[in-house]
C-alpha positions as CSV (number, residue, x, y, z in Angstrom):
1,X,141.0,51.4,129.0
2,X,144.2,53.1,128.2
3,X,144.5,51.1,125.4
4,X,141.4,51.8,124.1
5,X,142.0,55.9,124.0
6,X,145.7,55.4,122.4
7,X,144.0,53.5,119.4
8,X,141.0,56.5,119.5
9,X,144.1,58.9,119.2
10,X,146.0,57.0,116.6
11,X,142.8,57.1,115.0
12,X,142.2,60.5,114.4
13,X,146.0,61.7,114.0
14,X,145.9,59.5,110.5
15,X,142.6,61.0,109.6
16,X,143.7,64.1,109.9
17,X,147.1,63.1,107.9
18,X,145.1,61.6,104.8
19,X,142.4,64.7,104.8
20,X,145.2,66.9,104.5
21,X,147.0,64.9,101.7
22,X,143.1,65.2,99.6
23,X,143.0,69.4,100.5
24,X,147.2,69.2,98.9
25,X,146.2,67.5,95.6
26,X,143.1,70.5,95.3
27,X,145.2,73.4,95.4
28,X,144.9,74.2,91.7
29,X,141.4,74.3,92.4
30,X,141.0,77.3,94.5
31,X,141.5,80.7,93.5
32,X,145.0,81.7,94.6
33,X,148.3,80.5,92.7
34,X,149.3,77.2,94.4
35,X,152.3,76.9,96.7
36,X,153.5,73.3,96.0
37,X,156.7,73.0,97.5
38,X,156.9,69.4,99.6
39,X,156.4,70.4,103.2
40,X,156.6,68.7,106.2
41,X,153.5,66.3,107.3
42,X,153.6,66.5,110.8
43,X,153.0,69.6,113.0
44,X,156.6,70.2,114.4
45,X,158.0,73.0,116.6
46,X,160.4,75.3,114.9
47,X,163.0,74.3,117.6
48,X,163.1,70.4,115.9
49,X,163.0,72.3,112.7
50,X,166.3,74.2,113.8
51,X,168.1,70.9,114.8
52,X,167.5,69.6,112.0
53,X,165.4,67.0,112.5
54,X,162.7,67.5,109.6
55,X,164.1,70.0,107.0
56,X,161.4,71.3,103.4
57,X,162.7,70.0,100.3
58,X,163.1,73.2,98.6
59,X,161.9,73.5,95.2
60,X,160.3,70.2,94.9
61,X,157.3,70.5,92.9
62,X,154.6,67.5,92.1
63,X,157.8,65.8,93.3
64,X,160.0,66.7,90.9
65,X,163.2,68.3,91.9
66,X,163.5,71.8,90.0
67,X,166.6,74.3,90.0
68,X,165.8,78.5,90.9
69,X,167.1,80.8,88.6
70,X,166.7,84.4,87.6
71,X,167.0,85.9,84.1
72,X,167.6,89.4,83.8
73,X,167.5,91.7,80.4
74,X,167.5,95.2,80.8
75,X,165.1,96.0,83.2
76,X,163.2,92.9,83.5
77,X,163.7,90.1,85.6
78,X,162.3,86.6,85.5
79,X,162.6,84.1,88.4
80,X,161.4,80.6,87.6
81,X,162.1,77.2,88.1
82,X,163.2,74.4,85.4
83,X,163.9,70.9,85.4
84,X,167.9,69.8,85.7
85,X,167.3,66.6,84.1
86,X,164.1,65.8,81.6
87,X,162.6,63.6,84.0
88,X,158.8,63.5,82.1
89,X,158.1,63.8,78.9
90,X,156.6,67.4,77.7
91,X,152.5,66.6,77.5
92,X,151.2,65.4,74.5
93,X,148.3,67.6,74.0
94,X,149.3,71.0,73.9
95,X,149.8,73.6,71.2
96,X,153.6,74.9,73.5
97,X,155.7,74.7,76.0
98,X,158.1,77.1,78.2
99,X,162.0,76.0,78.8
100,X,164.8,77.8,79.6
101,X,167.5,77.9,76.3
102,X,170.6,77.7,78.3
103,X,172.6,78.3,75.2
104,X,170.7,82.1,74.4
105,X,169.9,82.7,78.4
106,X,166.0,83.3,77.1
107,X,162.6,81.2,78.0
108,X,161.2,79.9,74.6
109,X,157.7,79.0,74.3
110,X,157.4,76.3,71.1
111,X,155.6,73.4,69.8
112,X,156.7,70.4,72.3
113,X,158.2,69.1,69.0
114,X,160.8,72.1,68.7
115,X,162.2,71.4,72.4
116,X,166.1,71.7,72.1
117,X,166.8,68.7,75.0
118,X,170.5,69.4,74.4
119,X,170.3,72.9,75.5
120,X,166.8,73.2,76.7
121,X,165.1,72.7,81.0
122,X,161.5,72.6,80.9
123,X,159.9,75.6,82.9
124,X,158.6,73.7,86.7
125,X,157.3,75.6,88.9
126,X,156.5,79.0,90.4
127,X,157.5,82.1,87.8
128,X,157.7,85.7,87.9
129,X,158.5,89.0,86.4
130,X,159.4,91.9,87.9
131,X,160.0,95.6,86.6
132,X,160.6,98.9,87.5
133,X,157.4,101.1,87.5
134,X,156.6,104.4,88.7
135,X,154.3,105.0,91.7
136,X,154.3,108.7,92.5
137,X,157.5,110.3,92.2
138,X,159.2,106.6,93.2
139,X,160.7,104.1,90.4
140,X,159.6,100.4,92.2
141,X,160.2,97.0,91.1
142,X,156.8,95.4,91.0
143,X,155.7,92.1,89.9
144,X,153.9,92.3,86.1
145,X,153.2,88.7,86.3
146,X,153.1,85.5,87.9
147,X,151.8,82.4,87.5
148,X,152.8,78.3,88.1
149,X,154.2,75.9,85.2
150,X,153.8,71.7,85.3
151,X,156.0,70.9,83.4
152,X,156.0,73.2,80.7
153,X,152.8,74.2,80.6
154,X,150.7,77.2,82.4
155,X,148.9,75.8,85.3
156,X,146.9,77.0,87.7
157,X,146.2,80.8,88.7
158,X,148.3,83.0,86.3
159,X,148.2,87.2,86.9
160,X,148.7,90.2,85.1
161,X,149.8,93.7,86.4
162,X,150.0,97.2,85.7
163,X,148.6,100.3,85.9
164,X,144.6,101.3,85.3
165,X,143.2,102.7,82.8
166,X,144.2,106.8,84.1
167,X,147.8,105.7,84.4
168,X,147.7,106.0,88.3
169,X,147.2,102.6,90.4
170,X,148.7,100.1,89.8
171,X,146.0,96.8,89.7
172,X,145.5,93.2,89.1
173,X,144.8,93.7,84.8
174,X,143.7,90.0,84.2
175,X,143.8,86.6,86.2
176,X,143.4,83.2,84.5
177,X,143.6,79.6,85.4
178,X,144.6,76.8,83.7
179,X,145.0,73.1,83.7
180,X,148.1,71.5,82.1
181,X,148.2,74.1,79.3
182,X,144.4,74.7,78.7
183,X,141.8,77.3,80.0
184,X,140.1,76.0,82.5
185,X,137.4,76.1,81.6
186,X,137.6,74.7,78.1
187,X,135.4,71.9,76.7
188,X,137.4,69.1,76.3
189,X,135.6,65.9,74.3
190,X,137.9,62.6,74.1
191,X,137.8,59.4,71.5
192,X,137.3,57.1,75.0
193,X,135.7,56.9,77.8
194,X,138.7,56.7,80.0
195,X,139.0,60.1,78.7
196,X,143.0,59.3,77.6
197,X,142.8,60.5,74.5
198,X,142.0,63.7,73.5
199,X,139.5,64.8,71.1
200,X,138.9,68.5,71.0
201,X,139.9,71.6,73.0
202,X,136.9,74.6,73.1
203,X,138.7,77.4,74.9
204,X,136.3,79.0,77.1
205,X,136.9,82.6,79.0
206,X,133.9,83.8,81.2
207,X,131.7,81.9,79.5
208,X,132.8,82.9,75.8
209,X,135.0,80.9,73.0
210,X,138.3,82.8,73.8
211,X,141.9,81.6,73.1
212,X,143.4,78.4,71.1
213,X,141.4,75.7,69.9
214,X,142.5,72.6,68.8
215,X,141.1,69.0,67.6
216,X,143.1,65.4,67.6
217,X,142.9,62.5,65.1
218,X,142.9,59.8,67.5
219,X,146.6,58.7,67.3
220,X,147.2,61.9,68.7
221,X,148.2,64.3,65.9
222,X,146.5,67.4,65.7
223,X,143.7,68.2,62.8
224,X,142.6,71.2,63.0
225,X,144.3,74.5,65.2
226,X,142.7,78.2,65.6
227,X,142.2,80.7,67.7
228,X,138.9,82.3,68.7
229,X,138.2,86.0,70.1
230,X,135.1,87.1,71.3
231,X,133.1,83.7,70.5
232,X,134.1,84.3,67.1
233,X,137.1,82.7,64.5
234,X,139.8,84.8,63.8
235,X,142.9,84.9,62.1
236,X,144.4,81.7,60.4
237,X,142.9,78.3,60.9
238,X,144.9,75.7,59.6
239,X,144.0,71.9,58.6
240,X,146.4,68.9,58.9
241,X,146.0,65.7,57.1
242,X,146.1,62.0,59.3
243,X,149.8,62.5,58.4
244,X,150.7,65.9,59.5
245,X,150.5,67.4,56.3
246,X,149.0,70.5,56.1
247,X,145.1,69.8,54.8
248,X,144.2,73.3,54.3
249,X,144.7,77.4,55.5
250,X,141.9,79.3,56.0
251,X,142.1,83.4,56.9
252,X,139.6,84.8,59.0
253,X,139.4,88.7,60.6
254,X,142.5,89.2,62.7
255,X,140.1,90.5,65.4
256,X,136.8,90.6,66.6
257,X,135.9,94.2,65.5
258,X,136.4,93.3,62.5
259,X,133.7,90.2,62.2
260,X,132.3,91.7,58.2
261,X,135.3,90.9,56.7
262,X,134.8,87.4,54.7
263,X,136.9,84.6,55.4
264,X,138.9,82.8,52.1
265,X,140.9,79.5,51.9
266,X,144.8,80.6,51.5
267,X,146.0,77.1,50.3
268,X,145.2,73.7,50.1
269,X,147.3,70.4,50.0
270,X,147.2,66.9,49.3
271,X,148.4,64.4,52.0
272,X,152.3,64.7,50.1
273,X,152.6,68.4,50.8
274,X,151.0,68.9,46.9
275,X,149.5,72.6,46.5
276,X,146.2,72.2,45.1
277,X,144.5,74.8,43.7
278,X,142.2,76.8,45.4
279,X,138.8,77.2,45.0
280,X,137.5,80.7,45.9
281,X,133.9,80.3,45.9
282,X,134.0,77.6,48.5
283,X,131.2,78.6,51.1
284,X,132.7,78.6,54.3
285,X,129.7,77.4,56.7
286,X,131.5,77.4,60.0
287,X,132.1,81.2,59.7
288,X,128.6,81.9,59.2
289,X,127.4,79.6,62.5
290,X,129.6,81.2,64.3
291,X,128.2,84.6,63.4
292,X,124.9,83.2,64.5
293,X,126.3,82.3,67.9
294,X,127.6,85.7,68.1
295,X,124.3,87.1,67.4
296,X,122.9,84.9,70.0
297,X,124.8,85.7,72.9
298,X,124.3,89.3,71.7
C-alpha cells in the first residue's frame, strides 16, 4: 500500500514539473514582457538557497549565457544584455539587428549583413532606458523604454514612456509585441509547408498594415522591402533582383496624410547594377488597391 501512494506521489510531482516547463516556453505569449532568466525547477526554501545548494544562473536567457552592461551618454542610460561569444547565427529573415559596437560604446541596429563580429555582441536579453524627467517640481530617472531582444531581434512585449498629451503624467505611450523581429501580428506566407522558408512579411498593428514589409525569393534573399502607415504604402519601396541587385525604386507619400500625392518609379536596374531608363507613365496599380483598401476600412 505504501508503495502504491509513493508511485501516486511521484506521479504528480513530474506532472507538475513538465506543466510548468509548457507555461515557461509561453511566456512571450501573454501580455507582460517575459522574465526568462533560468530558474530553479524545484520548490526550494530560501535557507538551501543560502547554502548554496541550488543557485539561478544569472543572465541566462533561452539558454544562452549573456553579459549585463550599461551604456551611458549624457543623460541616458541603457542597460542590456549581449552575447560574449556569437554562439547563433543572427536570423535569416529580418530587415535588422541590435549589437553592442564595443569599439564606439553605441548599440547599432543594421542589416544582419553589416554585423561587425570583430567588434560587435548581439543584443540578448532584457533592455532598458532610463532618463531624467520632471514630475512636479522633482527631476526622476524613469524608464522611457523597455522591451526583450532574442538574439538580436525585438521580441516579445516592448514599451514606450513619457508624458501625456498636457505635459503632466507621465503614461505607458505605446506597447507592442513581437516575435523574432516581426509584429506579432503580421501575416506571414512561406514557400513550404514546414513553414521554413519564408515568403512574405504583412506587418499588421491593431488590425491595420503598419510597419516594414518584406517578401523572399525562395533561396532567401529579399525581393521586395517597404514600409506601410495607416494601411497605406509610403515612402520608398525598393525591388531586388534573384541576385540582390536592385530591380527597381519606387517613391510613395512619406506619410499617411499625405495619401494624394502620386507615386513615380526613381530608378530602375538590370540584374548587373545597369540604370535603365525610367519610364514615367508607368501606372502603378498596387498604389491605387491600396487606396481602395483604405477606402474600405474607412
Amino acid at each position: 500500500m505504501k508503495k502504491l501512494i509513493f508511485i501516486l506521489f511521484f506521479s504528480l510531482v513530474c506532472t507538475f514539473t513538465y506543466a510548468q516547463d509548457d507555461l515557461d516556453l509561453m511566456d512571450l505569449d501573454n501580455d507582460t514582457i517575459p522574465d526568462l532568466a533560468v530558474k530553479p525547477k524545484n520548490d526550494t526554501s530560501k535557507k538551501k538557497l543560502e547554502k548554496g545548494t541550488l543557485k539561478v544562473k544569472k543572465n541566462v536567457f533561452y539558454g544562452l549565457k549573456t553579459k549585463k552592461t550599461f551604456l551611458k551618454n549624457g543623460s541616458v542610460t541603457e542597460i542590456f544584455n549581449y552575447l560574449p561569444n556569437q554562439i547563433e547565427k543572427p536570423a535569416k529573415y529580418t530587415d535588422q539587428i541590435a549589437w553592442y559596437n564595443t569599439q564606439k560604446r553605441n548599440i547599432a541596429n543594421t542589416d544582419p549583413a553589416k554585423f561587425n563580429k570583430k567588434i560587435g555582441k548581439i543584443l540578448h536579453g532584457p533592455y532598458k532606458k532610463m532618463q531624467p524627467v520632471r514630475i512636479g517640481n522633482k527631476q526622476v530617472n524613469m524608464v522611457v523604454e523597455e522591451g526583450f531582444y532574442y538574439v538580436g531581434t525585438k521580441h516579445g512585449r516592448w514599451e514606450k514612456f513619457g508624458k501625456d498629451a498636457m505635459d503632466k503624467d507621465f503614461v505607458l505611450l505605446d506597447k507592442t509585441k513581437y516575435v523574432k523581429g516581426w509584429l506579432k501580428e503580421s501575416e506571414k506566407t512561406y514557400y513550404d509547408t514546414s513553414k521554413n522558408k519564408l515568403k512574405e512579411v504583412i506587418p499588421i498593428k491593431n488590425g491595420k498594415k503598419e510597419g516594414k514589409y518584406f517578401a523572399f525569393y525562395e533561396h532567401g534573399r529579399i525581393s521586395v522591402r517597404g514600409e506601410y502607415q495607416n494601411g497605406l504604402r509610403i515612402s520608398k519601396w525598393t525591388e531586388y533582383h534573384h541576385n540582390g541587385e536592385k530591380k527597381k525604386e519606387t517613391k510613395y507619400p512619406n506619410t499617411f496624410s499625405n495619401r494624394t500625392e502620386k507615386p513615380y518609379i526613381i530608378a530602375q536596374w538590370d540584374e548587373q547594377g545597369k540604370k535603365l531608363a525610367v519610364n514615367v507613365e508607368n501606372e502603378i496599380k498596387e498604389q491605387q488597391e491600396d487606396r481602395e483598401d483604405i477606402s474600405d476600412e474607412e
